[in-house]
N, C-alpha and C positions, 0 to 999 in steps of 0.2 A: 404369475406371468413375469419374464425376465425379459430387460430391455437390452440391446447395446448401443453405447456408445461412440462414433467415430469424431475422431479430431476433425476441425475442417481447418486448422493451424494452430503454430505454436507462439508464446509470447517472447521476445528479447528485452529484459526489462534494465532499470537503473539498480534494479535491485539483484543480485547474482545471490543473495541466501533468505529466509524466510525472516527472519530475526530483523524488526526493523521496517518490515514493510507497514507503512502506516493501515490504522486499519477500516479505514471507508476509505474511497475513492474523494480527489478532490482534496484531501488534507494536505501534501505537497503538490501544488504548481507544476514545480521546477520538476518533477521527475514523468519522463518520457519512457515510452516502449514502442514498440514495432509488433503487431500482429501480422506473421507470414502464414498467407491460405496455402496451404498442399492443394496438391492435384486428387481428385479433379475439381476441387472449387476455388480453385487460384485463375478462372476463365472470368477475364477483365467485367465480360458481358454479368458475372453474377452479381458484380458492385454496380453497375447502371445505376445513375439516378441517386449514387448514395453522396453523392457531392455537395449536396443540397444539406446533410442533415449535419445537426452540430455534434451531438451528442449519441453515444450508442450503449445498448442491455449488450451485457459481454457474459453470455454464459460459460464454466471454464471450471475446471476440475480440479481442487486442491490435494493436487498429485506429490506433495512431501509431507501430505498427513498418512496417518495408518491407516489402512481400510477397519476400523473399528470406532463405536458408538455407545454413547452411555445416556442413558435417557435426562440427567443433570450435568448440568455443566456451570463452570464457576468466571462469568462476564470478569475481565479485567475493568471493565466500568463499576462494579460492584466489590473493588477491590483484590479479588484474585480466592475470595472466601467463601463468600453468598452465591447459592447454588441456585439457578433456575432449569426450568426445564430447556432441551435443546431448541426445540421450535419454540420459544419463546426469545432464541437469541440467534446472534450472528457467528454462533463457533465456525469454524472450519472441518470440528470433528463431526461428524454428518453422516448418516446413514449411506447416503451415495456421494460423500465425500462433494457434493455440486455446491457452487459458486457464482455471485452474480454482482456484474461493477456495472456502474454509469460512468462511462469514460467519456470525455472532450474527443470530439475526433478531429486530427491536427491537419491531416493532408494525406490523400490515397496516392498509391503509388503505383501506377499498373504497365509500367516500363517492360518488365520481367517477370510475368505471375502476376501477383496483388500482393500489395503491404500497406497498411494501416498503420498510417503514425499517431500514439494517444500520446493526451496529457494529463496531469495530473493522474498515475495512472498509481496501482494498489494492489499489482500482480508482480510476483516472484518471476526471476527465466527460465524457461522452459515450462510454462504452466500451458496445458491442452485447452485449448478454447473449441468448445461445443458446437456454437452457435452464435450470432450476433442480430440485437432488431435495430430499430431506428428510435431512439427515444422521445413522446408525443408529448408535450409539456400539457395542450387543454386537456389530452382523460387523465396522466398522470401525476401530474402536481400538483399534491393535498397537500396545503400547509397546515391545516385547521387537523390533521390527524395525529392521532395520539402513538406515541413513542415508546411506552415501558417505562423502562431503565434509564432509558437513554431519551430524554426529551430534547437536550440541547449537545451543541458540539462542547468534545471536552476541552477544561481551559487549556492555555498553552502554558509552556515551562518557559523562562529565561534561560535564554544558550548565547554561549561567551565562547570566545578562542582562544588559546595560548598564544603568545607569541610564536612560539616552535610552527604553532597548526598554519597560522599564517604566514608563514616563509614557505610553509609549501606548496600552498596555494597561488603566493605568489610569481613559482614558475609554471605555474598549469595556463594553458590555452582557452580553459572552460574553468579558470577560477571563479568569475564570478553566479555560474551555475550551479557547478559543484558545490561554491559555499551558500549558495540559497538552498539546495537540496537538503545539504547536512543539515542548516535550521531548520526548514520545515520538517523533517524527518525527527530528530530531537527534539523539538516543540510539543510533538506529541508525545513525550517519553518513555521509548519504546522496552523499558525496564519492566520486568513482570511485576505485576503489581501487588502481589504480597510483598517485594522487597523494597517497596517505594519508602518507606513510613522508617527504614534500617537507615541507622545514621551511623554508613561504614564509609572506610575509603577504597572500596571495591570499584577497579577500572573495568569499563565494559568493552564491550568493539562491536562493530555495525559493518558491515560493507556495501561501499555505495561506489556505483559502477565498477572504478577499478581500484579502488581504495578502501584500507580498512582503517576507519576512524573509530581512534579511541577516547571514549569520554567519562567521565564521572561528575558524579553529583556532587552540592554544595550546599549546604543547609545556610539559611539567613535570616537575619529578621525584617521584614518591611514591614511599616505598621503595626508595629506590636505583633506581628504573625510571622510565622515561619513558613517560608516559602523554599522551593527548590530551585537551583539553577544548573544545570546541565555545562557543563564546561570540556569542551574539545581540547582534548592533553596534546594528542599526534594526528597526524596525517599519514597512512604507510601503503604506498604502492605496492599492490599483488602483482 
């Protein structure tokens, strides 16, 4: 039995490429998006009552993967080597390619249609959103539930700026967003993780709203351990 699915709108995120998008919900803050409903569920009357809720289930279609599926798949929590099975983790690559965020909902907008301002948001632009519930914190908030792989959030990186990065932040309007963005987004270090462990001086680039930030890694020691820090080379307007 074959199902279909229709959009009921699309996402406008901080994020314009895949690369970089942190990968739970909640990891950056500072980054925003706009979910706009199409017609016909852009009628004010279907968000009634959603004013009230903080948070929302954002069903939504990871429409820049392939439509294909491998029954193992390799967590970048697990290094980018160790294979689990797919339901056992959070790939993107997924039999029906389907997706599911807990987004902050920031403020509705029902001037024109409907639009849904998130925060802290972990969607690519243009990603199809399916469906949305209201998030119930008494049936849904297990904290006492077991994790996998992944029991705790992963640590964060140290991220530094160049001088150059920061003169160019300094004439943005939203420098101080932008640069919270850029760190919480590099905090999680958005480097595939087989190539974390490579002590090269390979420069990356990320694009965040309208800027492609380039960075690279920096090996050091603190306490007798080698830790990474992520360092912002440029700032460059698309």
């Amino acid at each position: 039995m074959d199902f279909t699915l229709t959009p009921i709108g699309y996402i406008d995120s901080d994020y314009p490429d895949k690369f970089g998008v942190p990968r739970q919900p909640g990891l950056a803050p500072a980054a925003s998006a706009t979910l706009t409903l199409v017609a016909p569920f852009n009628d004010p009357l279907s968000v009634r009552g959603l004013e009230a809720v903080s948070h929302l289930w954002v069903s939504f279609i990871f429409h820049q993967n392939p439509p294909t599926w491998t029954p193992l798949v390799r967590p970048p929590r697990l290094g980018g080597n160790r294979k689990v099975g797919v339901f056992a983790s959070r790939s993107p690559n997924r039999p029906n390619r389907l997706g599911l965020s807990l987004l902050a909902l920031e403020r509705i907008d029902t001037q024109c249609g409907v639009r849904l301002i998130f925060v802290g948001c972990d969607l690519v632009s243009g990603t199809p959103v399916v469906d949305i519930k209201p998030y119930l914190p008494w049936a849904e908030a297990k904290p006492d539930a077991s994790a996998g792989f992944a029991p705790a959030p992963p640590p964060n990186v140290e991220v530094i700026f160049q001088p150059q990065a920061l003169n160019v932040l300094s004439q943005r309007d939203d420098r101080d967003s932008l640069q919270a963005l850029i760190t919480q987004v590099l905090s999680q270090d958005p480097r595939p993780a087989y190539q974390r462990d490579i002590d090269s001086q390979r420069v990356y680039g990320v694009r965040l709203r309208d800027v492609d930030v380039k960075f690279q890694a920096w090996r050091n020691t603190t306490h007798n351990k080698m830790a990474t820090t992520l360092a912002v080379m440029a700032i460059e307007t698309v």
